[in-house]
DRENDODREN-586384 format. One record per residue (C-alpha): residue number from 1; x, y, z. Coordinates in pm, whole numbers, plus 50000, padded with zeros to 5 digits. Layout:
<pts>
(NUM, (X, Y, Z))
...
</pts>
This chain:
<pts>
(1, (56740, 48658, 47372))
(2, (56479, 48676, 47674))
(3, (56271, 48996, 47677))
(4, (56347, 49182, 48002))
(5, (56056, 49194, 48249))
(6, (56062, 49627, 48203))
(7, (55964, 49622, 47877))
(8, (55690, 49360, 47956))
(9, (55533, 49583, 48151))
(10, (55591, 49912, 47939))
(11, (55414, 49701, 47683))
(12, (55163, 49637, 47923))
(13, (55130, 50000, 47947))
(14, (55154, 50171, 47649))
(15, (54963, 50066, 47316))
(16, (55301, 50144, 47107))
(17, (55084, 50155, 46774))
(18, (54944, 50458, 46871))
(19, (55107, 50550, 47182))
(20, (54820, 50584, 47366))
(21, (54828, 50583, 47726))
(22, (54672, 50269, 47935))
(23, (54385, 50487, 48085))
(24, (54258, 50591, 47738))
(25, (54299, 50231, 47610))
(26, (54080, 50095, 47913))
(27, (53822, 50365, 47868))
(28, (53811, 50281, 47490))
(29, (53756, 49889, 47564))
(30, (53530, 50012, 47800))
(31, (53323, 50199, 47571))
(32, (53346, 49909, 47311))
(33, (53218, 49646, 47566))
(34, (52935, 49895, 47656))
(35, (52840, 49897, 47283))
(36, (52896, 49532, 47227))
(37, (52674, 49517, 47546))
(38, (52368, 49697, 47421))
(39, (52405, 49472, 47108))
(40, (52362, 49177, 47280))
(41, (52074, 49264, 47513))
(42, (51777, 49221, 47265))
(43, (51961, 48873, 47193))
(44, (51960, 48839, 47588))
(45, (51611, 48957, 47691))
(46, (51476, 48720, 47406))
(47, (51633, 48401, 47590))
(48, (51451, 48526, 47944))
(49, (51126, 48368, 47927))
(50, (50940, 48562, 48234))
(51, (50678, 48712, 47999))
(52, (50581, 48366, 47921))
(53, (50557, 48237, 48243))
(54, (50855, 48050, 48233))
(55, (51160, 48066, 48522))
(56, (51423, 48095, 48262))
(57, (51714, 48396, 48275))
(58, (51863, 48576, 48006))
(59, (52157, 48372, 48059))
(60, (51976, 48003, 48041))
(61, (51913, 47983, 48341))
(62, (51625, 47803, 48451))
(63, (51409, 47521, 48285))
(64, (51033, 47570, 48167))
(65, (50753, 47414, 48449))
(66, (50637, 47062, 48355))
(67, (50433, 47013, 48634))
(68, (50050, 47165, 48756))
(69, (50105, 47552, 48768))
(70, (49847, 47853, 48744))
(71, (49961, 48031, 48450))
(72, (49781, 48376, 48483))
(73, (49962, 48396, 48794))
(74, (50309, 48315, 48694))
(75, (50219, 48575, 48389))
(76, (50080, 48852, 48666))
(77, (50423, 48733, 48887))
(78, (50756, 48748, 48703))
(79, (50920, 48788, 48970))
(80, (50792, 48524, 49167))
(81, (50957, 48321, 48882))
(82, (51336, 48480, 48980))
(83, (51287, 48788, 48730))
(84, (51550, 49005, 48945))
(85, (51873, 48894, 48997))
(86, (51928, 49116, 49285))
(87, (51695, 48893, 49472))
(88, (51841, 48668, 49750))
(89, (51728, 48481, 50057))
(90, (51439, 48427, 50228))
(91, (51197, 48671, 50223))
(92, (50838, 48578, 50384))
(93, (50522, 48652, 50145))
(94, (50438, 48999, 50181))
(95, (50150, 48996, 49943))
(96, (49784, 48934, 49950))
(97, (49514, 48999, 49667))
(98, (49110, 49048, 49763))
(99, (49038, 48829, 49506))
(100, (49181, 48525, 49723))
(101, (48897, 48593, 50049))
(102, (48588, 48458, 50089))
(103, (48333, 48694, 50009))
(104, (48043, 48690, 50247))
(105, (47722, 48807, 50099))
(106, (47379, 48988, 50232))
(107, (47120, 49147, 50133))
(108, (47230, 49461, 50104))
(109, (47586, 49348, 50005))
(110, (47880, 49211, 50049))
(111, (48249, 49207, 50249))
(112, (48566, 49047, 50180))
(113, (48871, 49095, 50432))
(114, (49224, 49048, 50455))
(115, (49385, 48955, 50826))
(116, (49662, 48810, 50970))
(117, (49534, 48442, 50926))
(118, (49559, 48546, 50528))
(119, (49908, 48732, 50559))
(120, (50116, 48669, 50888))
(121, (50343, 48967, 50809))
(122, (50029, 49214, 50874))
(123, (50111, 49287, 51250))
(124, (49928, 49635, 51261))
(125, (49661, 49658, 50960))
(126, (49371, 49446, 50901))
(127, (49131, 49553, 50593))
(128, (48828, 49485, 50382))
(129, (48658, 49583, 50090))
(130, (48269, 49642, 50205))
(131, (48001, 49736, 49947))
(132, (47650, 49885, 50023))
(133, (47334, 49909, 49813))
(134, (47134, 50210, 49827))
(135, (46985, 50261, 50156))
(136, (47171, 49926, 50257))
(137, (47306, 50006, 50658))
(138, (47635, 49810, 50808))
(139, (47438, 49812, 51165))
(140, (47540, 49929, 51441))
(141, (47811, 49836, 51601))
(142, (48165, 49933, 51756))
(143, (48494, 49749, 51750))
(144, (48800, 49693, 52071))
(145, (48990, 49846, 51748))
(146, (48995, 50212, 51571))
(147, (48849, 50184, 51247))
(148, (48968, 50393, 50915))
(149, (48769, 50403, 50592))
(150, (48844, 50537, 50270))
(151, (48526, 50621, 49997))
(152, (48621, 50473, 49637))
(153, (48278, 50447, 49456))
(154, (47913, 50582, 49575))
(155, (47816, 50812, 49826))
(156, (47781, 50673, 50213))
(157, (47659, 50814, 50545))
(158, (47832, 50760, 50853))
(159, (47679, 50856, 51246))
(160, (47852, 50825, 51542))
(161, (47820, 50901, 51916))
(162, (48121, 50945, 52127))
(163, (48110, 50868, 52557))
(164, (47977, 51220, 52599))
(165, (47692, 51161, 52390))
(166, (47844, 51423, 52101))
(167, (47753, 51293, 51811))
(168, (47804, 51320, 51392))
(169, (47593, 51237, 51118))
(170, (47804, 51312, 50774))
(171, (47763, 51199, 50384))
(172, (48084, 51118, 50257))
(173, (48172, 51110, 49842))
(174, (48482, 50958, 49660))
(175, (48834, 51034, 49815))
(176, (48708, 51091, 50178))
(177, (48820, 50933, 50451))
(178, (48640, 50835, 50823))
(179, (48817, 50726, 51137))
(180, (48624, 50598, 51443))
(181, (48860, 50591, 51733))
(182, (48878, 50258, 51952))
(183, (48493, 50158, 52102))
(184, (48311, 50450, 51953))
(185, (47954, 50378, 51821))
(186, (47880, 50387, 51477))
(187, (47750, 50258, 51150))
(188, (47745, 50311, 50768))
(189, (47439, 50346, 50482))
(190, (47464, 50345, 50129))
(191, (47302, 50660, 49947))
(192, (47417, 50612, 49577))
(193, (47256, 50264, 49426))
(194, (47611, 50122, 49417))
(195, (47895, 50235, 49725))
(196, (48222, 50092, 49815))
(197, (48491, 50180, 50019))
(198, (48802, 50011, 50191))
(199, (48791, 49932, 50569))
(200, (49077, 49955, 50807))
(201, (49157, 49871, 51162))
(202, (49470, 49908, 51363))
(203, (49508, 49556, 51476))
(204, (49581, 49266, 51221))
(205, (49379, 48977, 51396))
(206, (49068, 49124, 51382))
(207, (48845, 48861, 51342))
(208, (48956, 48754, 51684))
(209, (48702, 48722, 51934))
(210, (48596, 49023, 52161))
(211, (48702, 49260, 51858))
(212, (48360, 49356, 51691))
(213, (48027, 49431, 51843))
(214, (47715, 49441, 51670))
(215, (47403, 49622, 51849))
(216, (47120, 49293, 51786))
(217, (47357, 49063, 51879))
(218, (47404, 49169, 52191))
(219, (47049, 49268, 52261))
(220, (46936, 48889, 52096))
(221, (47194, 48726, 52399))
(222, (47040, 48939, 52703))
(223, (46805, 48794, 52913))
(224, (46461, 48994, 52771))
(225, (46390, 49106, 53116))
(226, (46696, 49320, 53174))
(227, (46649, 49453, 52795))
(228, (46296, 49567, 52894))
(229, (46370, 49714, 53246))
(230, (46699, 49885, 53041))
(231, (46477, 50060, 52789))
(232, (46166, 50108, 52991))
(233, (45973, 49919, 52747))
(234, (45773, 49554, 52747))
(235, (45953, 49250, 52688))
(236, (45723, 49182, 52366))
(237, (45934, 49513, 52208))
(238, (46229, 49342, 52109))
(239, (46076, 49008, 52061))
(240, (46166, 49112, 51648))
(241, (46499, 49168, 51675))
(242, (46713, 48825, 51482))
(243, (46897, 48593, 51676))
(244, (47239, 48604, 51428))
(245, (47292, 48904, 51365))
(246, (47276, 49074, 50990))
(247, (47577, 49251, 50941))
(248, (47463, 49437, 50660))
(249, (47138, 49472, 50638))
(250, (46867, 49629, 50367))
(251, (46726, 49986, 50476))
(252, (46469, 50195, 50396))
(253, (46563, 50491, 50088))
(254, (46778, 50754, 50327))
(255, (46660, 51137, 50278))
(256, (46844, 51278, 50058))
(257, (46952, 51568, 50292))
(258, (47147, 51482, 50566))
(259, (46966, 51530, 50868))
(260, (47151, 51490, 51208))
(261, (46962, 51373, 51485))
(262, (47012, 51694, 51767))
(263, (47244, 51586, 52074))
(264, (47214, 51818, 52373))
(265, (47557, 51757, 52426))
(266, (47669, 51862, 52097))
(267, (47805, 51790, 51770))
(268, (48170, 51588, 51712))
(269, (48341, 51896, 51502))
(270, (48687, 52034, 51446))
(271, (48945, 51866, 51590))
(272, (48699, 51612, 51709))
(273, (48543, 51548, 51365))
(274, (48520, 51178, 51270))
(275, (48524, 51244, 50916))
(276, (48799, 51405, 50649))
(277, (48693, 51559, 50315))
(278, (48984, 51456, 50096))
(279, (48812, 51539, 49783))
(280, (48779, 51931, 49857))
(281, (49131, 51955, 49918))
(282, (49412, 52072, 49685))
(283, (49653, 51841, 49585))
(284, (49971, 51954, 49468))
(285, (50239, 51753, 49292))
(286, (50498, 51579, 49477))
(287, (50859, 51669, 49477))
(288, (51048, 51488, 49180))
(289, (50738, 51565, 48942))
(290, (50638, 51169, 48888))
(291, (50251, 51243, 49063))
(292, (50078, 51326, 49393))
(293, (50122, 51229, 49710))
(294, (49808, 51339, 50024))
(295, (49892, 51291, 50349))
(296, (49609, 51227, 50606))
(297, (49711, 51179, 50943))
(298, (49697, 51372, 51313))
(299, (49840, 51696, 51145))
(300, (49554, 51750, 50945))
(301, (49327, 51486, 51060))
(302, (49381, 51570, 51423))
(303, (49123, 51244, 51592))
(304, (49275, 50962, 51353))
(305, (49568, 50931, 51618))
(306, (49672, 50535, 51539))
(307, (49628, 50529, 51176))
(308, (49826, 50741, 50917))
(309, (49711, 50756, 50571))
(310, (49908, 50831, 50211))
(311, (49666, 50826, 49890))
(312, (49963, 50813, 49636))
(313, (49868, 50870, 49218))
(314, (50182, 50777, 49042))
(315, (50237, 50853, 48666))
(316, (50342, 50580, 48398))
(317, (50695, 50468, 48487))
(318, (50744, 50658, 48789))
(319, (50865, 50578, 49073))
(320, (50829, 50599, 49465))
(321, (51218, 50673, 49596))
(322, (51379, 50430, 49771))
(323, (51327, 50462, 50100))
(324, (51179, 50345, 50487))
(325, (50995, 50440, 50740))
(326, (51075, 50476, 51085))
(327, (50787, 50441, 51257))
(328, (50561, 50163, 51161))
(329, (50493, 49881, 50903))
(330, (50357, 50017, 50610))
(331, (50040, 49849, 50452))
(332, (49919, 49924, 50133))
(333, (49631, 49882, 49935))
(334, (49654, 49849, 49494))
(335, (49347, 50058, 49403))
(336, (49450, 50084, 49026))
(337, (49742, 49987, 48816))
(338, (50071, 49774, 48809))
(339, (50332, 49788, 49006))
(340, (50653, 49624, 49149))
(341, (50803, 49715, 49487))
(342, (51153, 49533, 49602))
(343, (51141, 49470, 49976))
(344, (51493, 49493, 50176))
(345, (51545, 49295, 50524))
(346, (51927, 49374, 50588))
(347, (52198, 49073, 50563))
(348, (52201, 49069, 50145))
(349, (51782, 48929, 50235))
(350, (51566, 49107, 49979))
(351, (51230, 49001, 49724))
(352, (51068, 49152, 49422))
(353, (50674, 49179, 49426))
(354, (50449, 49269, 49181))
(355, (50117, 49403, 49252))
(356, (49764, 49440, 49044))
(357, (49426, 49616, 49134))
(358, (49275, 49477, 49424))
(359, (49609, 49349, 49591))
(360, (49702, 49405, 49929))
(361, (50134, 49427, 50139))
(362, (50300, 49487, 50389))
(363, (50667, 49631, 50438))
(364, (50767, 49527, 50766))
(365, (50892, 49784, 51009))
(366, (51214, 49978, 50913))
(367, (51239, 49734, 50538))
(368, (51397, 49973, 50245))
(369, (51211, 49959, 49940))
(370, (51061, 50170, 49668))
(371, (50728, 50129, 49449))
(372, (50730, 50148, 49024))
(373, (50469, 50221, 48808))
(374, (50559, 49931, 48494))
(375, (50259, 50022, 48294))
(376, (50387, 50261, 48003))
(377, (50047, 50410, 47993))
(378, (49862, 50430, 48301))
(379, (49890, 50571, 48660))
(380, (49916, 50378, 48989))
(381, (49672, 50430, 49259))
(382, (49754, 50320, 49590))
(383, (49721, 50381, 49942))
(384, (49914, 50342, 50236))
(385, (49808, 50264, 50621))
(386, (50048, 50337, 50886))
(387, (49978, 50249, 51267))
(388, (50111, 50560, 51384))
(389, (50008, 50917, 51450))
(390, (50168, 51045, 51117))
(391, (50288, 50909, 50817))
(392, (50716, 50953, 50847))
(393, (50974, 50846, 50583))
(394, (51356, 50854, 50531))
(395, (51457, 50917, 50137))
(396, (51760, 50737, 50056))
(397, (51912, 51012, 49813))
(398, (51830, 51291, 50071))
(399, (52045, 51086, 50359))
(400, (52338, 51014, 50127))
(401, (52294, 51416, 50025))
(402, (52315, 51535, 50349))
(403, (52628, 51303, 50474))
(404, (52949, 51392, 50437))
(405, (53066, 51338, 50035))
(406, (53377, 51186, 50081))
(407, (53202, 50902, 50355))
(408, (52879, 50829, 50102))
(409, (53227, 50767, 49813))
(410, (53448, 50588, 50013))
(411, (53148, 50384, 50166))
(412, (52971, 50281, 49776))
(413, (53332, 50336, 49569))
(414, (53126, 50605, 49381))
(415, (53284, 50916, 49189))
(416, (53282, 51191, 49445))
(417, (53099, 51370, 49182))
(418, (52808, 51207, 49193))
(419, (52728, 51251, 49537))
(420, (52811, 51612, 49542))
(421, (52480, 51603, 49278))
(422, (52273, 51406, 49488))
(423, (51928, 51595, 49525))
(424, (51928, 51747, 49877))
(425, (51524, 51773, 49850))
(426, (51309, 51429, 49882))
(427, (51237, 51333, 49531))
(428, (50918, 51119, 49666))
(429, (50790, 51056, 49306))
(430, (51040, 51061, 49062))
(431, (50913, 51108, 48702))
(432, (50956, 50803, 48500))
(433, (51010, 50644, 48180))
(434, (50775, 50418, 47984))
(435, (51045, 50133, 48019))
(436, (50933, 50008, 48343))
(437, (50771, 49763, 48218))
(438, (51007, 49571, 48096))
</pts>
């Protein structure tokens, strides 16, 4: 006797051992497979052979590397190796480390830079790392480009006149910040016997010609005639001064106190100030509890009009939101710390990064991503660069928890729950776990 189709499907149903209803009996398997799940993930994660440098999955995936390869940097780049499955397309390099320029050294000494010629996705930022001796001077000089700087070890001394002949003469310490707007003149001196800082300017191909100016140079390639009747001085006067100019260049020992050379048309103060004091100000912690975040822009920074500035300190495991800016590219700079950022291009196009000290990226305009801490120990120091007038972001959570509920759950097939407890506040640094690592 054939089984009719009805009871088929009541079977289908209804467990009838226990006459417990489908839903329940889903859930239950559910729950089991969840279990069985968490089981089998040590078993997993042992087959993935990332940490050893290897592109192999968790699944088998993969085959080890038999030919030349530079270990460290598959070690310092899982995810180079196809670490994150959520990876897909192409996705240009967005990454560049210091440690990969030529370093150019002097006498007082040294620079190393990153432009567009090292990473093409850099529209709007160039950088460098300069370091300065004690008493050691970057001469004088101006650019076709603003410049931004950002104090990380030593004590410095910046001067600079303006087109009205106001001028500035400031001593700068760790965490403060300079911005010369386009074709000002100015230079830097070290006062501590070691000082470095990070360099900035708001156009990525600035080693192209016509872009810096240094003061000898110039005067070395004018006729010594015109320099004379210009300064009111014989010709034999600048006879001295060196054909190639010395970039950086070994000083005298500065006084200790700063002492600013009197303009009769005044001092560059206030809103005009060149310089920001970062390290006298108050930082508070950033909403979601996971570090701090200090804004330095034209808000608070009123002259540094085409460069926006973040100095972000994020705690073991934490993690920047996911999120995008409207405004710019953002470039960033690793000061301290390990990190992995997932860049988003629309079209399913997206690429995992990871980042050590001394690394530099770019986002291009409008990309989503975020930024994790994966050290289980220490914090993430990092700082951002924005060609723009102020540093601008849209928080993924906050736009889903300010759209309509039932559109954000019909749109990502989400319990309508868990939108109604999205966070309505940015969580810009969202307090982490010591898992990140992994």
């Amino acid at each position: 006797m054939k089984v009719p189709v009805v009871v088929l499907l009541l079977v289908g149903i209804f467990d009838c051992s226990s006459a417990i209803p489908a839903g329940r009996a889903l859930a239950r398997d559910s729950e089991t497979a969840v279990a069985a799940n968490k089981q089998l993930r040590p078993a997993l994660d042992k087959r993935q052979k990332f940490s050893q440098g290897q592109p192999i999955n968790a699944k088998g995936n993969g085959a080890p590397i038999a030919g030349g390869t530079n270990k460290q940097l598959d070690l310092q780049n899982p995810d180079n190796l196809g670490a994150q499955s959520t990876d897909n397309g192409v996705v240009p390099n967005l990454k560049w480390s210091f440690s990969d320029s030529k370093t150019r050294l002097f006498p007082g000494g040294w620079v190393r830079e990153q432009v567009i010629t090292d990473l093409p996705a850099s529209h709007d930022i160039a950088a460098a790392q300069q370091h300065l001796t004690k008493g050691a001077l970057r001469e004088l000089h101006w650019h076709r480009v603003a410049e931004w700087g950002y104090v990380y070890e030593g004590l410095v001394r910046v001067s600079a006149v303006d087109e009205h002949g106001e001028n500035q003469v400031d001593d700068l310490q760790v965490g403060d910040i300079w911005y010369f707007p386009k074709g000002q003149a100015h230079t830097i001196q070290g006062l501590d016997n070691d000082n470095e800082y990070l360099l900035a300017f708001d156009d990525g191909n600035f080693d192209a010609t016509g872009t810096t100016f240094n003061v000898d140079d110039w005067i070395a390639h004018t006729p010594p005639s015109v320099v004379a009747k210009n300064f009111g001085v014989n010709e034999s006067v600048f006879k001295p001064v060196p054909s190639q100019d010395p970039y950086i260049l070994k000083g005298s020992d500065p006084p200790k106190a700063n002492t600013t050379t009197p303009s009769p048309y005044g001092k560059l103060t206030g809103n005009s100030s060149y310089t920001y004091h970062l390290s006298q100000q108050k930082i508070a912690p950033a909403p979601g509890g996971g570090g701090t975040i200090a804004i330095v822009d034209s808000r608070n920074f009123p002259i540094s009009t085409t460069i926006a500035a973040a100095v972000v300190t994020l705690e073991p495991g934490g993690l920047r939101e996911l999120h995008w800016h409207p405004n710019a590219e953002e470039w960033l700079y690793f000061h301290r710390g390990t990190a992995r950022a997932t860049v988003f291009l629309g079209g399913a196009i997206a690429r995992t990064f990871d980042f050590t000290a001394g690394d530099t990226a770019v986002f291009p305009d409008n990309s989503g991503h975020y930024v994790e801490n994966t050290s289980p120990t220490d914090q993430l120091v990092w700082i951002e660069l924005y060609k723009s007038d102020r540093v601008a972001d849209i928080s993924l959570t906050q736009w889903l928890a300010l759209t309509p509920p039932d559109i954000v759950a019909s749109t990502l097939k989400v319990p309508l729950s868990v939108v109604k407890g999205l966070k309505t506040e940015k969580q810009l640094l969202i307090k982490g776990t010591t898992k990140a690592g992994k």
